[in-house]
C-alpha positions as CSV (number, residue, x, y, z in Angstrom):
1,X,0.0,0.0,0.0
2,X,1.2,3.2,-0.7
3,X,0.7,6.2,1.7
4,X,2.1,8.8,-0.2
5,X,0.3,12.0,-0.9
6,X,-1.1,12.6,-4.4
7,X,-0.8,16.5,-5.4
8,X,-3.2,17.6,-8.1
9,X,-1.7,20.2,-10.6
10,X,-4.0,22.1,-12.8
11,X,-2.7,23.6,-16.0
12,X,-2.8,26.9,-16.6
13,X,-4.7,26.8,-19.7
14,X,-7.6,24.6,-18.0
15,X,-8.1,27.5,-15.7
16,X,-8.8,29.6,-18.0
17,X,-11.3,27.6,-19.9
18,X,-12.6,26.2,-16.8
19,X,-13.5,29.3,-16.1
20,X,-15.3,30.2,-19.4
21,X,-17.4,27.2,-19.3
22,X,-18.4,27.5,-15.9
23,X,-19.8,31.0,-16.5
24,X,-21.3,29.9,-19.8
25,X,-22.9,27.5,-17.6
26,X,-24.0,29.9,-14.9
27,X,-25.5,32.2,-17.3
28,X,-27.5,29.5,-19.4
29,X,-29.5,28.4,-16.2
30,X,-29.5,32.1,-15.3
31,X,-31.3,32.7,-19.0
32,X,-33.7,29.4,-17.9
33,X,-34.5,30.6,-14.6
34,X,-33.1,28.3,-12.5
35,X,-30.8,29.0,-9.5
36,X,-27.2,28.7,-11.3
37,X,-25.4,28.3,-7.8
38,X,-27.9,25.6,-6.9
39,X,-27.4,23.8,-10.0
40,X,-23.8,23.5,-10.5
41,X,-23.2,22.3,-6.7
42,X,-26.1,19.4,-7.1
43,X,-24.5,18.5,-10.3
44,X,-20.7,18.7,-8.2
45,X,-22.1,16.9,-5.6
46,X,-23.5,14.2,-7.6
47,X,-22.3,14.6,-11.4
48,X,-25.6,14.0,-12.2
49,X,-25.8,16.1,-15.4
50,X,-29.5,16.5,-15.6
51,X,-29.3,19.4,-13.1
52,X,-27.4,21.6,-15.8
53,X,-29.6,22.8,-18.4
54,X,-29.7,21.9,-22.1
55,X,-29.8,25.1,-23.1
56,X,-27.0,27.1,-25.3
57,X,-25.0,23.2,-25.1
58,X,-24.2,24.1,-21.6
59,X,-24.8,20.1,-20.1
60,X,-22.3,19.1,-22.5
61,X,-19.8,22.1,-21.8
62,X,-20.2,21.4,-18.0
63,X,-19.2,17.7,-19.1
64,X,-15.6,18.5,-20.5
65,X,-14.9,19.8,-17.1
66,X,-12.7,17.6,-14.7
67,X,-15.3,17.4,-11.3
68,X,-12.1,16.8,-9.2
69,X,-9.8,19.6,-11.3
70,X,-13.0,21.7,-10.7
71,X,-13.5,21.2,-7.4
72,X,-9.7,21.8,-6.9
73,X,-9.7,25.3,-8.4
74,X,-13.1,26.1,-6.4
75,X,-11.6,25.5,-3.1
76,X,-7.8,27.5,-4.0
77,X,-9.8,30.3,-5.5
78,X,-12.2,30.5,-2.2
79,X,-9.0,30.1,0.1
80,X,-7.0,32.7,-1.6
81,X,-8.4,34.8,-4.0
């Protein structure tokens, strides 16, 4: 068994884009109605991607994020941004 730590690195690039898509996302379910922060934690929570809208392709934009990449970049933006 190995106990050594794993240490998730992001790429620069995916940053950026993660970024993009995300708000693409936020403002499609925005557009729709729905509460965007509501949405995109049910669908981090349980990457079930019926709780991100259809709308403007942003279900399958939410898919080409990494949850765990996402999830990383969330928690180092809330920490020290």
């Amino acid at each position: 068994m190995d106990d050594n730590t794993i240490k998730f690195m992001v790429p620069d690039d995916s940053k950026e884009e993660m970024k993009i898509i995300l708000s693409s996302v936020y403002h499609a379910l925005s557009e729709k109605g729905y509460n965007p922060i509501n949405q995109i934690v049910g669908y981090i929570l349980s990457e079930d991607p019926t709780y991100i809208t259809n709308y403007n392709n942003a279900r399958s934009l939410i898919c080409k994020i990494d949850r765990d990449e996402l999830l990383q970049e969330l928690v180092r933006h809330y920490l020290f941004d």
